[in-house]
LOBAPA-419005 format. One record per atom (N, C-alpha, C): residue number from 1; atom name; x, y, z. Coordinates in steps of 0.1 Angstrom, whole numbers. Atoms other than C-alpha are relative to their C-alpha. Layout:
     k    a       x       y       z
   NUM   CA       X       Y       Z
...
***
This chain:
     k    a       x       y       z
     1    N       8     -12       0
     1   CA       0       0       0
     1    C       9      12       0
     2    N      -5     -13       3
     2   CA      11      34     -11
     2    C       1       9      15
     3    N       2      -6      -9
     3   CA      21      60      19
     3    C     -11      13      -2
     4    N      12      -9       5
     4   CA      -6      82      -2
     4    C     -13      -4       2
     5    N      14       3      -2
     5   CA     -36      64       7
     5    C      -2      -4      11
     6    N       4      -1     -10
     6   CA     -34      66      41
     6    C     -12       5       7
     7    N      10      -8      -7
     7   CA     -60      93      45
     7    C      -7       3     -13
     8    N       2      -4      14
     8   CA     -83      99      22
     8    C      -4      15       0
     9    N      -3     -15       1
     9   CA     -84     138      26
     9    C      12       7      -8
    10    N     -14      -8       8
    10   CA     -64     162       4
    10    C      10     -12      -4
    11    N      -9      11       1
    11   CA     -33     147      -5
    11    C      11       1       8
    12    N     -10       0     -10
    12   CA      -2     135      11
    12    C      12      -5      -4
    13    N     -11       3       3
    13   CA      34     137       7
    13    C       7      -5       9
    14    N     -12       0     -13
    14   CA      59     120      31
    14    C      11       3      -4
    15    N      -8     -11      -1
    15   CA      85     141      39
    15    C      13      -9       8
    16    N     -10       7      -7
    16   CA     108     114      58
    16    C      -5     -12      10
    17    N       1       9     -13
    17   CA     109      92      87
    17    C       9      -3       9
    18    N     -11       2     -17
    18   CA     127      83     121
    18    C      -7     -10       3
    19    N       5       8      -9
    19   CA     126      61     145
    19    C       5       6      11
    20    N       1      -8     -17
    20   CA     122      74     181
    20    C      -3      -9       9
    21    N       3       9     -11
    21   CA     121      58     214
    21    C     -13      10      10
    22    N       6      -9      -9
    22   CA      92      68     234
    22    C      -5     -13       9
    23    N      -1       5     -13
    23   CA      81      56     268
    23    C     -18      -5      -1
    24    N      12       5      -6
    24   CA      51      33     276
    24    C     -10      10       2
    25    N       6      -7     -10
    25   CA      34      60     295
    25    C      -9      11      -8
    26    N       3     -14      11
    26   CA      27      84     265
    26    C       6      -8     -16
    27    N      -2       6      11
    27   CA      30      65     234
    27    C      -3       4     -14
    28    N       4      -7      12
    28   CA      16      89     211
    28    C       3      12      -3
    29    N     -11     -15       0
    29   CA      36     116     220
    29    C      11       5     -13
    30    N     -12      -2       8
    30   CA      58     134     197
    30    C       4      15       0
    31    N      -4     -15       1
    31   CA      81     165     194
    31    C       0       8     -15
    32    N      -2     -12      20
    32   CA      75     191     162
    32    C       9      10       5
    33    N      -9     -17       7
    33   CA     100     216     154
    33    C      -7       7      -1
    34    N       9     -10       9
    34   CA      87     246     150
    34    C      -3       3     -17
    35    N      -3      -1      14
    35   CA      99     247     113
    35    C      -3     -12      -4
    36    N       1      10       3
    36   CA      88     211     112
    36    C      -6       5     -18
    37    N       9      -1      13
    37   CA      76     205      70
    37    C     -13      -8       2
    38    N      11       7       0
    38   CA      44     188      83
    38    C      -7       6       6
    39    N       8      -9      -2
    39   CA      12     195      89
    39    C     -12     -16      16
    40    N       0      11      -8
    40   CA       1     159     107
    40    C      10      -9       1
    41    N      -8      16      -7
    41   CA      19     131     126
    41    C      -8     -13       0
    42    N       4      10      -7
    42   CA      12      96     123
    42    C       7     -11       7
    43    N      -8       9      -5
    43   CA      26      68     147
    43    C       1     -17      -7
    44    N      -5      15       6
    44   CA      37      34     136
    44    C       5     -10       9
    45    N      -7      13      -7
    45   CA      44       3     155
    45    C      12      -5      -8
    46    N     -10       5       9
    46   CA      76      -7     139
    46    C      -2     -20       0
    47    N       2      17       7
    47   CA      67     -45     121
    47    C      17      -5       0
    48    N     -11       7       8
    48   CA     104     -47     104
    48    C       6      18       1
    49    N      -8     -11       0
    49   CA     132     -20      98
    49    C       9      -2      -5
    50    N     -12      -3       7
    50   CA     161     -18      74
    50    C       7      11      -4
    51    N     -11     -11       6
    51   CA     187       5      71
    51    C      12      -2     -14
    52    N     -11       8      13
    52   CA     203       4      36
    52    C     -10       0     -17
    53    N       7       3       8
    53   CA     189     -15       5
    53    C     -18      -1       5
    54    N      11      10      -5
    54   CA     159     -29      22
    54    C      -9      13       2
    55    N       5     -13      -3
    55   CA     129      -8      25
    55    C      -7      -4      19
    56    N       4       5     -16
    56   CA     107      -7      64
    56    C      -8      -2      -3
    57    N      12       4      -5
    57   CA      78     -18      72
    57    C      -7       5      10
    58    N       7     -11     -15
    58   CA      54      -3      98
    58    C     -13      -6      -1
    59    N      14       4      -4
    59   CA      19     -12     112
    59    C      -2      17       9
    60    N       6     -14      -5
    60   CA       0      21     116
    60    C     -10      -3      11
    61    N       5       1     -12
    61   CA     -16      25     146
    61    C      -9      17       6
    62    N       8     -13       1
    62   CA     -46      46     146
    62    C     -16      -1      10
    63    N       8       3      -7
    63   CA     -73      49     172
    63    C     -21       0      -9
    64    N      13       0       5
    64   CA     -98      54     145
    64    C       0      -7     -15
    65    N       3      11      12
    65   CA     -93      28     117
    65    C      11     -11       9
    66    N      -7      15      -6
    66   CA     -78     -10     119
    66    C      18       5      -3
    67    N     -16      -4       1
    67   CA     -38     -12     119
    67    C       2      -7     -16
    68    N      -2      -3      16
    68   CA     -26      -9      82
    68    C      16      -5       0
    69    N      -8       4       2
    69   CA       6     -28      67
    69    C       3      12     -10
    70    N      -6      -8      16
    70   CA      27      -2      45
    70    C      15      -3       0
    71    N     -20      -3       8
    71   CA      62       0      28
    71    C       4      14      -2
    72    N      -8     -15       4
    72   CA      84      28      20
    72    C      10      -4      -4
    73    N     -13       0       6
    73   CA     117      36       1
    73    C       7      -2      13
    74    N     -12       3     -11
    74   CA     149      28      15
    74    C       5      11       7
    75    N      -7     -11      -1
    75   CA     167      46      37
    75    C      13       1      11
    76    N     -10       2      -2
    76   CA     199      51      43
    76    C       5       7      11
    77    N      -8      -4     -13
    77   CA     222      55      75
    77    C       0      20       6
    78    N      -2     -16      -3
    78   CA     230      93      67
    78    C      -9       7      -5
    79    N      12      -7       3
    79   CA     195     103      60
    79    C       1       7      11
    80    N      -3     -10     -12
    80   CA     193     136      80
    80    C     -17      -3       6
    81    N      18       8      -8
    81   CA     149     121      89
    81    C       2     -10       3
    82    N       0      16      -5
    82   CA     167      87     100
    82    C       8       6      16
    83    N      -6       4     -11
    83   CA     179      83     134
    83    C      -4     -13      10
    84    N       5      12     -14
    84   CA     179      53     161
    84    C       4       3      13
    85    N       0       1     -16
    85   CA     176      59     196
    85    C       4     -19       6
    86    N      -6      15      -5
    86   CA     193      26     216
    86    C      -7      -3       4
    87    N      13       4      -9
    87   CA     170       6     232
    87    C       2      -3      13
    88    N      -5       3      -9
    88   CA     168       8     264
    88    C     -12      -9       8
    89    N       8      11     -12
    89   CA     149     -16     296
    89    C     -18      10      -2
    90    N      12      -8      -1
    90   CA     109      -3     293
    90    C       0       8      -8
    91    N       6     -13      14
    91   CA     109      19     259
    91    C      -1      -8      -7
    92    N       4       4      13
    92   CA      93      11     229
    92    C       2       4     -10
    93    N      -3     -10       8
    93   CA     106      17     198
    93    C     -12       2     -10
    94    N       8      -6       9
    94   CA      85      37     172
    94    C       5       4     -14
    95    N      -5      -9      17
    95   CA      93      46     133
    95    C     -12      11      -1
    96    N      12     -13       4
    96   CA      72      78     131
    96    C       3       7     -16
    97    N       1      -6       8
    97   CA      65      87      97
    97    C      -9      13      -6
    98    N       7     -12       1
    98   CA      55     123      84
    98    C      -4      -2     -12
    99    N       4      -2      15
    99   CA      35     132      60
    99    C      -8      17       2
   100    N       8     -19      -3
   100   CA      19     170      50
   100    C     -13      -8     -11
   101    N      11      -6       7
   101   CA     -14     175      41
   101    C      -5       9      -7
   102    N       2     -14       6
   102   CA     -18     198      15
   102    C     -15       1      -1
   103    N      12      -8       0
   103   CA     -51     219      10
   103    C      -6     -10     -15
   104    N       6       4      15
   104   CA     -74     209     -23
   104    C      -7      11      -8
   105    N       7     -13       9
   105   CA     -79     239     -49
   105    C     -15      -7      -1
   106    N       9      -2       6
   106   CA    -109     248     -59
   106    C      -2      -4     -13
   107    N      -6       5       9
   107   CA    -120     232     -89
   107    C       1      17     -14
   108    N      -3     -16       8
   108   CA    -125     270    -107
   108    C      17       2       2
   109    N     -13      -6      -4
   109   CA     -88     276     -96
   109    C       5     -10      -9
   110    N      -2      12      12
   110   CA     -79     242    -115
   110    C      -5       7     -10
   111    N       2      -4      13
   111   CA     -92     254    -145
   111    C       2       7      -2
   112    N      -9     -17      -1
   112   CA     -75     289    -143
   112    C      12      -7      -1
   113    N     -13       3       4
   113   CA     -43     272    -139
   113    C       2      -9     -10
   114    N      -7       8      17
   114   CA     -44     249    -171
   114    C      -3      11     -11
   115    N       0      -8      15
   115   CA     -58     274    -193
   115    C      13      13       2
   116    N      -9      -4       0
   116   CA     -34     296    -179
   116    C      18       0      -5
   117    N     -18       1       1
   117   CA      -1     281    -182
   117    C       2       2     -12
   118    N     -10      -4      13
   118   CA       6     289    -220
   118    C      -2      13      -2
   119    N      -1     -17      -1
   119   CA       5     324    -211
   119    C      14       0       5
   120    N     -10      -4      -9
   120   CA      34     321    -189
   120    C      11       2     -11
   121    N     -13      -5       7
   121   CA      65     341    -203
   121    C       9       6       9
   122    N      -7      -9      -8
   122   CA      93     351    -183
   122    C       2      11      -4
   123    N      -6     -12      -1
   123   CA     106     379    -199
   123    C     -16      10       1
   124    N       8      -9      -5
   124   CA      71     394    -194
   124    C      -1       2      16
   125    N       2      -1     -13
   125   CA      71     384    -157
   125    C      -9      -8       2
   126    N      11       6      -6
   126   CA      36     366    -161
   126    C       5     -14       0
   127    N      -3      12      -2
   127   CA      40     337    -142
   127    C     -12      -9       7
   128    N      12       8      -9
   128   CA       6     315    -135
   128    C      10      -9       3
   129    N     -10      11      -6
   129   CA      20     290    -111
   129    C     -10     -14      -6
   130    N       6      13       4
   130   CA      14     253    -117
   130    C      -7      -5      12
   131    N       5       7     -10
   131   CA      -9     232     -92
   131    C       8      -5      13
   132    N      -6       2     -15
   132   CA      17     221     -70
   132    C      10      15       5
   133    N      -5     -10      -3
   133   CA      34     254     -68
   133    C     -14      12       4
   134    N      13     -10      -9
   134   CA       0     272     -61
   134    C      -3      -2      11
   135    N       5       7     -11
   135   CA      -6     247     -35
   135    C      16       6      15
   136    N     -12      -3     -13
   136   CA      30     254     -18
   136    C      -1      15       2
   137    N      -1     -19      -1
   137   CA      29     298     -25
   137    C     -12       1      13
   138    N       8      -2      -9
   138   CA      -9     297     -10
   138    C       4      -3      12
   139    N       1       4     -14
   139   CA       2     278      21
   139    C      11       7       9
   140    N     -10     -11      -3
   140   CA      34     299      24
   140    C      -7      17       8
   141    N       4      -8       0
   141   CA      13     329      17
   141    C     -13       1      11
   142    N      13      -7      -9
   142   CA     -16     325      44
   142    C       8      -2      16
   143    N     -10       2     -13
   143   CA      13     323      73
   143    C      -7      19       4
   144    N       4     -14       1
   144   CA       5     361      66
   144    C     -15       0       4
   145    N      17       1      -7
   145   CA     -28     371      90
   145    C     -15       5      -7
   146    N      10       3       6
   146   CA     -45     385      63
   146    C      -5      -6     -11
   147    N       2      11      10
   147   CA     -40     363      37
   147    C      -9     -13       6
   148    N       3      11      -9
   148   CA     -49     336      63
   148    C     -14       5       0
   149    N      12      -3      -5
   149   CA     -80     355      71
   149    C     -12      -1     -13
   150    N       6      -2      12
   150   CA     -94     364      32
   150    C       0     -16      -5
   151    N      -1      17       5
   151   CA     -83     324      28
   151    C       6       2     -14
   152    N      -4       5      10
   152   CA     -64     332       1
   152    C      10      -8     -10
   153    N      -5      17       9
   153   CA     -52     313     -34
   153    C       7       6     -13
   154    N      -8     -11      14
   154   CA     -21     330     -53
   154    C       5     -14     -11
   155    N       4       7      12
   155   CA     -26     325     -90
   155    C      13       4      -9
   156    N     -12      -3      11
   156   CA       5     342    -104
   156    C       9      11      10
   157    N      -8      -3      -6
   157   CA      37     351     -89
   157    C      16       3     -10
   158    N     -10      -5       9
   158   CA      63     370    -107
   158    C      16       3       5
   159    N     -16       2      -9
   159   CA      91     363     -79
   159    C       2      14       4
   160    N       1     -13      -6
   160   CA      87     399     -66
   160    C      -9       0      12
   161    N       2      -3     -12
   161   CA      69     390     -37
   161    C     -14      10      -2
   162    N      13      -7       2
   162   CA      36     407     -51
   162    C      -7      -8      -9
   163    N       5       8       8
   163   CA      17     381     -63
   163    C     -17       7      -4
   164    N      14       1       4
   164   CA     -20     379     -77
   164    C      -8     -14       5
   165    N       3       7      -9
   165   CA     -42     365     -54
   165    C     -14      -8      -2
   166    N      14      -1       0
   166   CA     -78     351     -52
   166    C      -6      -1      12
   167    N       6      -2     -11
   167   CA    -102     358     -25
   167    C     -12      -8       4
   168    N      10      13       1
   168   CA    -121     327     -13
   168    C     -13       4      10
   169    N      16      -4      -8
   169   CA    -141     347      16
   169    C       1       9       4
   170    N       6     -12      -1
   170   CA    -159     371      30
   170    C      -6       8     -15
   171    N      12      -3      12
   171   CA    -177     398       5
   171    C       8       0     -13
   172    N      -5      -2      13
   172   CA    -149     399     -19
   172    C      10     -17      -7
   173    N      -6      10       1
   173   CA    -147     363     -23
   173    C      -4      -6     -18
   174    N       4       5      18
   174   CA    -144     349     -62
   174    C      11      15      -5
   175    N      -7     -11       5
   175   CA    -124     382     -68
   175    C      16       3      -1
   176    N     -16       1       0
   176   CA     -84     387     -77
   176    C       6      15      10
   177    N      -7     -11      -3
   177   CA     -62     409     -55
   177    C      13       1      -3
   178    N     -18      -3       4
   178   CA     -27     425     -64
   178    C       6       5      18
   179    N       1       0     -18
   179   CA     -15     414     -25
   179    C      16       6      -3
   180    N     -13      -2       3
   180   CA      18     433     -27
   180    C       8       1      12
   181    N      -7      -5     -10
   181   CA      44     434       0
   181    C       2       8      10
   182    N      -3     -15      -3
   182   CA      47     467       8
   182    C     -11       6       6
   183    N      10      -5      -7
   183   CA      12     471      17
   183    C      -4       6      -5
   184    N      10       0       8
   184   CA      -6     479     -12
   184    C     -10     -13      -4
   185    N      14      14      12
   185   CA     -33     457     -19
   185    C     -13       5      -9
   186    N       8      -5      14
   186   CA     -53     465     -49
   186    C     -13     -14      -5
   187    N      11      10       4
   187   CA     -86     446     -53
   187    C      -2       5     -18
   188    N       1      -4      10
   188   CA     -86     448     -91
   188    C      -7     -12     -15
   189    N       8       9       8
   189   CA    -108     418    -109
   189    C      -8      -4       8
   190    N      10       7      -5
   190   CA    -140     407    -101
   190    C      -1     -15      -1
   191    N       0      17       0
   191   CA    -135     373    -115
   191    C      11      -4      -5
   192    N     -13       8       6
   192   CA    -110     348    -123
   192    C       2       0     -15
   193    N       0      -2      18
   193   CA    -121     350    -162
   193    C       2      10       0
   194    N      -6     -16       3
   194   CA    -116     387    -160
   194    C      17      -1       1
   195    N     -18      -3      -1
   195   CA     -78     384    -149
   195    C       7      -8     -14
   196    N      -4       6      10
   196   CA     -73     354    -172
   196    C       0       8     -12
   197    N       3      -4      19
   197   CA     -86     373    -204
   197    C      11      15       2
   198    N      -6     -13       1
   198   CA     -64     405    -193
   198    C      18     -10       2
   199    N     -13       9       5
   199   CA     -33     377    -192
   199    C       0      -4     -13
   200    N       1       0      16
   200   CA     -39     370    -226
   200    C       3      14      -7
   201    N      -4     -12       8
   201   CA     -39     406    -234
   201    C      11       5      -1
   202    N     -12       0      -3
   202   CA      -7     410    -220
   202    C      10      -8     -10
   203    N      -6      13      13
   203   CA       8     379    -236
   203    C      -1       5     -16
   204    N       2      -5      12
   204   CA      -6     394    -269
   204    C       7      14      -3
   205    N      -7     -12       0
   205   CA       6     429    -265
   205    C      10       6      10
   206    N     -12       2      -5
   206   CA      38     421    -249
   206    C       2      13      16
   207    N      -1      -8     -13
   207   CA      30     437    -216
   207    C       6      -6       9
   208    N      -8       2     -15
   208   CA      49     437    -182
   208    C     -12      -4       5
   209    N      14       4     -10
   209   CA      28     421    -152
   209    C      -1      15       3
   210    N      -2     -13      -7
   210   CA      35     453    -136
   210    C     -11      10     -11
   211    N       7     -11      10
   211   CA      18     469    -166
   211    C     -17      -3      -5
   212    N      17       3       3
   212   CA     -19     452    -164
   212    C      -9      10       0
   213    N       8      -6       0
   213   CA     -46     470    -171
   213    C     -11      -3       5
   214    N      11       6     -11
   214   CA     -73     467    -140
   214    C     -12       7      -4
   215    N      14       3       3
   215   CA    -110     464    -143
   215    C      -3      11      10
   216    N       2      -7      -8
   216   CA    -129     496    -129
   216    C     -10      -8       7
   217    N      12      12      -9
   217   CA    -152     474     -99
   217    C     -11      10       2
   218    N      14      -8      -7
   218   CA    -186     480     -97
   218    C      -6      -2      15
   219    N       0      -4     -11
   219   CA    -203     489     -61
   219    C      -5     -21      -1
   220    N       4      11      -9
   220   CA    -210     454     -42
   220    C     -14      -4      -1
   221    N      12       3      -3
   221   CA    -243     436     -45
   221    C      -9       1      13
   222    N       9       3     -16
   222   CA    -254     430     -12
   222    C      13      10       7
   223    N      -6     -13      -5
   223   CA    -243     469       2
   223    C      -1     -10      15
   224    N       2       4     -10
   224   CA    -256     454      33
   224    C      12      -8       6
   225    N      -8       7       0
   225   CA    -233     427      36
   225    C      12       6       1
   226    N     -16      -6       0
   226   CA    -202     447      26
   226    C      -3      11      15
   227    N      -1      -9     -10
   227   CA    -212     477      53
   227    C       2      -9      14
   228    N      -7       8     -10
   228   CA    -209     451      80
   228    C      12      -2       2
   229    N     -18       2      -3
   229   CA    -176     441      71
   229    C       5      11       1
   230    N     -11     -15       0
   230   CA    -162     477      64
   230    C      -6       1      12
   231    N       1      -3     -17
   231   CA    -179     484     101
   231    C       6     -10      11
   232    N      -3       4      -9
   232   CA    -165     458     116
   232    C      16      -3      -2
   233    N     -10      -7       0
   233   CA    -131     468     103
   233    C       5      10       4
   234    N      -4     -14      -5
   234   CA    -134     499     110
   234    C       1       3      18
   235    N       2       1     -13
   235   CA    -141     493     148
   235    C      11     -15       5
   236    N     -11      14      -6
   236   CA    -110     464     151
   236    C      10       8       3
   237    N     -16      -6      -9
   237   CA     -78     476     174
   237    C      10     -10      -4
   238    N     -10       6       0
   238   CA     -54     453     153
   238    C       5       7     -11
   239    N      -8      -2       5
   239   CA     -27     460     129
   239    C       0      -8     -15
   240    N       3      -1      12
   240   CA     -46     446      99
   240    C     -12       4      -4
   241    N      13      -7       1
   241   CA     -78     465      98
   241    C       3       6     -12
   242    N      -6     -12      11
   242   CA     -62     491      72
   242    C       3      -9     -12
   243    N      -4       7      11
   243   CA     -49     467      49
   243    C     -18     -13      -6
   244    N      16       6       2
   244   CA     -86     445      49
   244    C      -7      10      -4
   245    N       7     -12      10
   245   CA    -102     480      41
   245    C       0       7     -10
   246    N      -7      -8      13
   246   CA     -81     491      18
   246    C      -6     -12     -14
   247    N       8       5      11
   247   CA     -93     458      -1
   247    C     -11      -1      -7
   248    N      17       3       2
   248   CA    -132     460       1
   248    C      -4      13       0
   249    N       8     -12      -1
   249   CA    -136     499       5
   249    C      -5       4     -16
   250    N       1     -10      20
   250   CA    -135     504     -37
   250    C     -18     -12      -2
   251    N      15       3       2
   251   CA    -168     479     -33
   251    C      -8       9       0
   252    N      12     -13      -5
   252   CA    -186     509     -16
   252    C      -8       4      -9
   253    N       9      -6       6
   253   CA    -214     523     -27
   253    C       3      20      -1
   254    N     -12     -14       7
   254   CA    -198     561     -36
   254    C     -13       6      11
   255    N      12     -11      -8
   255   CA    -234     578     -20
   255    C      -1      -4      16
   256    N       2      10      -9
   256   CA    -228     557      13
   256    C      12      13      11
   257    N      -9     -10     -10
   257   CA    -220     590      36
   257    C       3      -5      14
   258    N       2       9     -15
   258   CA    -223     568      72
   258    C      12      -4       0
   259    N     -10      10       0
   259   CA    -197     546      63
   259    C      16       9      -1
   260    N     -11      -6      -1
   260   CA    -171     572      48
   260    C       2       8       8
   261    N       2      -9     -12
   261   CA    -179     596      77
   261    C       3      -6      12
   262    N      -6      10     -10
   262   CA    -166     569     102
   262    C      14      -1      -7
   263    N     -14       0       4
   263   CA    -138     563      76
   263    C      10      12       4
   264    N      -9      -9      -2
   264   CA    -126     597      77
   264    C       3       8       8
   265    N      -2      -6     -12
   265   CA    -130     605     113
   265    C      12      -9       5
   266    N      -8      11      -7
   266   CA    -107     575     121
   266    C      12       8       3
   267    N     -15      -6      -6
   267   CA     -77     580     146
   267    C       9      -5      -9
   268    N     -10       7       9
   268   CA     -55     560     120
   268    C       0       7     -14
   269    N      -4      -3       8
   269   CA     -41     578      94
   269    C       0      -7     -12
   270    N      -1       8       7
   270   CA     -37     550      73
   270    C     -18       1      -8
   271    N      11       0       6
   271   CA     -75     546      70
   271    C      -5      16      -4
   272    N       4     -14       6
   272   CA     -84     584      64
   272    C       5      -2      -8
   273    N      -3      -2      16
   273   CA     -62     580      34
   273    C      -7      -6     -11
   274    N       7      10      14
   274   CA     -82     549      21
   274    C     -11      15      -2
   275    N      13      -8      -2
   275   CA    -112     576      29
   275    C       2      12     -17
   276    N      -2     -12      10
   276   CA     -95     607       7
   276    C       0      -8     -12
   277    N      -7      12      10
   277   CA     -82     579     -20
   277    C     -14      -3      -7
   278    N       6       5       3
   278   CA    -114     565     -24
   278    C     -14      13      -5
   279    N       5     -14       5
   279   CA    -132     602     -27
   279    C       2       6     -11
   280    N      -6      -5      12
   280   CA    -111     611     -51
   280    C       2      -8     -12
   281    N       2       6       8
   281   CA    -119     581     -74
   281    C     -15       3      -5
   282    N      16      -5       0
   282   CA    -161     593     -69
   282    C       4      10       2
   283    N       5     -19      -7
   283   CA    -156     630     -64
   283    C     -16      -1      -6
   284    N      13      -3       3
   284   CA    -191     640     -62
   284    C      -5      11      11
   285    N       2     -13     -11
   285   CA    -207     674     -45
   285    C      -3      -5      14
   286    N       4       7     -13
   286   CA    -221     651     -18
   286    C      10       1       9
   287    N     -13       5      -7
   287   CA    -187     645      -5
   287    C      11      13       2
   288    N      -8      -7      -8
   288   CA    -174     682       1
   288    C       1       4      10
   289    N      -4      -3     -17
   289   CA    -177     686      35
   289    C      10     -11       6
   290    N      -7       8      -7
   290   CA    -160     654      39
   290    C      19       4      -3
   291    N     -11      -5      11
   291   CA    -132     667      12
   291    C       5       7       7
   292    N      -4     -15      -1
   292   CA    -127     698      31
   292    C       3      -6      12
   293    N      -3       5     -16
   293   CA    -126     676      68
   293    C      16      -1      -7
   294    N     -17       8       1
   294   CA     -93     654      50
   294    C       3      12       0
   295    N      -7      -9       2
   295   CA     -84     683      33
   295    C      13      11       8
   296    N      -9      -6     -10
   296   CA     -68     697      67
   296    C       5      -4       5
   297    N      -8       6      -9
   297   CA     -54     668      79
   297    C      13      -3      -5
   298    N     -15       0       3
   298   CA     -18     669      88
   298    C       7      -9      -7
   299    N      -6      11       7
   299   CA      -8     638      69
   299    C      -3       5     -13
   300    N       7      -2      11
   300   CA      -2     647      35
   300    C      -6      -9     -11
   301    N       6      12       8
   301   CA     -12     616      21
   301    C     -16      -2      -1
   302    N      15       0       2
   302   CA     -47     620      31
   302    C      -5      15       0
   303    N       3     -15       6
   303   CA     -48     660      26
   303    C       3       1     -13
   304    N      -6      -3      13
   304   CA     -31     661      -4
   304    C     -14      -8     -14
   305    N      11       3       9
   305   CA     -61     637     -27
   305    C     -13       5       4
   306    N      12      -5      -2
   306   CA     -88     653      -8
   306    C      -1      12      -7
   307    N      -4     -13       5
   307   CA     -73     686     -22
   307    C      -8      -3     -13
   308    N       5       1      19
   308   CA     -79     672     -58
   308    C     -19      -3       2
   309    N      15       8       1
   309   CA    -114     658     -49
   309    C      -8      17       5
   310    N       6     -10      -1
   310   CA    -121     696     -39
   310    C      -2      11     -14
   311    N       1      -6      14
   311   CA    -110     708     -73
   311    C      -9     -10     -10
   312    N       5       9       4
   312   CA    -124     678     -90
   312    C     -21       5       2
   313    N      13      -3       0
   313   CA    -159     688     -76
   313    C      -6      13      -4
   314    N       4     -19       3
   314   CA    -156     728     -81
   314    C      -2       1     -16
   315    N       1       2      21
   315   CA    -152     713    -124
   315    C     -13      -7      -2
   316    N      14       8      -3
   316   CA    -184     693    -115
   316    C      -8      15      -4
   317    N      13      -7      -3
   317   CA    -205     724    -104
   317    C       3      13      -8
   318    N       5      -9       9
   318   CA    -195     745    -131
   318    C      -5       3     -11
***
């Protein structure tokens, strides 16, 4: 039996093996690294064991199926996942073999990355990843709390550390973001077929990633829905509220004075700028009193586009 049909969830890679001495008393015990590459442990009664040519043998030992006979590759003395503990009076030995659990795309995300891959060009940068490289970046990528949080599933990575992402939850879930390092994130496709058909354009007219051309988003179906989440962003005391707003505020409904009137009272600088930022993509007369609040605030990142959203609106009303 394969070490891949152990579980039938997701799939599974083993990553090595050992044998460890552990004590009667605790038999199911084990130590992880922090850096460990696994994601579950399972334990093994050791059947048989060769070091060398020969491969091992193991009887799995699981409190919720029968004990299972498997095999495995050989493995040799100076494997840095082999060790033997001596046997001492009252310990039992164990071969504990690892295995990771990877996640299971979506099957929409599967069919983004096949039609995708004959786009890929390095000298343009566009790089859809393949299935098992999506599967390792995403799991990389949601170590990050709000990657972790939106759940999301990078689709193309151009080795700059600003990938293109997709957004599996909350309101802007089905949607691509440009998750960049630095702390821009740019919600800029509504759907996976929108990014795809603008990677083709690219591909065709020899564009940089860097140089896509983003989809203007229309306001959010269910306003309702989105004003919860922007309110319950806007009222979080952590150190990714600003960056989660910055992705779902371009949903807004542009006439939705409650919401940006909380935005651009906020003590956080960061979020007043989404506020000016996002004014100054809707200038509309509605929104000069708010124009004229940023407008005086000492940061010039969120004074400085409220400025234009005051000129922007005085071209309006004349």
């Amino acid at each position: 039996m394969s070490p891949h049909s152990l579980c039938g969830r997701g799939s599974l890679l083993a990553t090595g093996c050992a044998i460890e001495r552990q004590t009667p008393r605790n038999p199911n015990s084990t130590r992880r690294s922090r850096n460990a590459p696994f994601k579950h442990v399972h334990h093994f009664d050791v059947a048989a064991f060769s070091v060398g040519t020969s491969p091992f043998r193991a009887v799995r030992r699981n409190r919720n199926c029968a004990s299972t006979i498997v095999s495995g590759p050989p493995v040799q003395a100076d494997d840095p996942h082999f060790r033997c503990l001596p046997r001492q009076q009252n310990a039992r030995v164990f071969a504990t073999i690892r295995f990771e659990e990877h996640m299971k795309l979506p099957d929409d995300v599967l069919a983004f990355l096949r039609e995708a891959e004959a786009l890929r060009d390095p000298g343009l940068r566009i790089n859809p990843l393949s299935v098992d490289q999506c599967v390792l970046q995403t799991e990389r990528c949601r170590e990050i709390p709000i990657a972790a949080e939106l759940e999301l599933i990078v689709l193309d990575d151009a080795g700059d550390s600003n990938p293109y992402c997709l957004i599996t939850r909350g309101p802007a879930a089905g949607m691509v973001v440009h998750f960049c390092h630095d702390g821009d994130l740019q919600l800029c496709y509504p759907r996976l077929a929108d990014f795809l058909a603008v990677l083709r354009v690219a591909r065709t007219g020899q564009l940089d990633i860097n140089d896509l051309p983003w989809r203007e988003l229309e306001p959010h179906p269910d306003q309702a829905r989105l004003v919860r989440c922007l309110t319950s962003y806007l009222r979080r005391d952590d150190e990714n509220a600003a960056g989660l707003l910055e992705i779902h505020y371009p949903l807004l409904d542009a006439t939705n004075l409650v919401v940006l009137r909380e935005t651009a009272s906020s003590v956080d600088f960061l979020i007043r700028e989404i506020a000016a930022r996002f004014l100054e993509r809707h200038a509309m007369p509605v929104h000069r009193e708010l124009a004229m609040w940023l407008a005086s605030d000492s940061y010039p990142q969120v004074a400085d586009p409220a400025k234009r959203v005051l000129k922007a609106i005085a071209l309006l009303e004349r």
